[in-house]
C-alpha positions in Angstrom: 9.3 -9.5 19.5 6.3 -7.1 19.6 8.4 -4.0 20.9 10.6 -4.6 17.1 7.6 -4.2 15.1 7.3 -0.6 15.3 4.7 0.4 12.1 2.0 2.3 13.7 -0.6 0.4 11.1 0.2 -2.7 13.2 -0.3 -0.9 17.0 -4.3 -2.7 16.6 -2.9 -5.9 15.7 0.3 -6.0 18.6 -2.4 -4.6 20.7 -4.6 -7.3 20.5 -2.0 -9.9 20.9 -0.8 -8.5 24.1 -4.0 -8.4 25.5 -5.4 -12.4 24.2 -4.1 -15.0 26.9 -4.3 -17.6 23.7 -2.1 -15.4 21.6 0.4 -14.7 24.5 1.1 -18.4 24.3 1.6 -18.7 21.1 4.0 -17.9 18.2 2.1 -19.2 15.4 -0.8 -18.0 16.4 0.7 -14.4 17.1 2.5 -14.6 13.5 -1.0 -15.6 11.8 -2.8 -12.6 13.6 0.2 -10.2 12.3 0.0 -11.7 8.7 -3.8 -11.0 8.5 -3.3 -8.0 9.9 -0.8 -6.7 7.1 -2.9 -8.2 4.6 -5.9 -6.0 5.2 -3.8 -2.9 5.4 -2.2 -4.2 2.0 -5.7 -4.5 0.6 -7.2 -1.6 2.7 -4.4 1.0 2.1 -5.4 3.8 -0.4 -2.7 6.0 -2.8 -1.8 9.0 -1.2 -0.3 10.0 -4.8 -2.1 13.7 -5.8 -2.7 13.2 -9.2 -4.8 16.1 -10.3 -5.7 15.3 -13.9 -5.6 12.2 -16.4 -6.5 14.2 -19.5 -3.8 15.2 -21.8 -6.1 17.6 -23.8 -4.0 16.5 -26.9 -0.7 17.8 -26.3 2.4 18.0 -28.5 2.7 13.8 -28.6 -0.6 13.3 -29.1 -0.9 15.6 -31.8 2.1 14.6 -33.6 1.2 10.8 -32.7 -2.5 11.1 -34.5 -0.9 12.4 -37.7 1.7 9.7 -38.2 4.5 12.1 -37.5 7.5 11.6 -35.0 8.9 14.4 -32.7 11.9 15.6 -34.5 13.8 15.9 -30.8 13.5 12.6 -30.2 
């Protein structure tokens, strides 16, 4: 079962199953282990997303937007 799960975040968590007798013997316990083990990485996992800038400095939709107006392409 181990061998399918090939995510490299999960190698710690397969790793350390292989190696406890206690986990060895059991599914559950195995499948628990693997669940906590994705939930840190879910909660852990930071955006690799390159987002340079949040300001707008105004631009054309902003502009028309704060004087009531519409853009006429749209």
């Amino acid at each position: 079962m181990l061998q399918s799960i090939r995510d490299p975040h999960l190698d710690a968590a397969k790793n350390s199953i292989m190696l406890s007798d206690a986990h060895k013997e059991n599914l559950e316990a195995s499948m628990s282990h693997l669940a906590q083990a994705l939930d840190m990485i879910k909660t852990t996992t930071v955006s690799t997303r390159n987002i340079s800038t949040t300001q707008t400095h105004g631009g054309r939709g902003q502009e028309l937007l704060s004087k009531g107006l519409e853009d006429p392409e749209h």
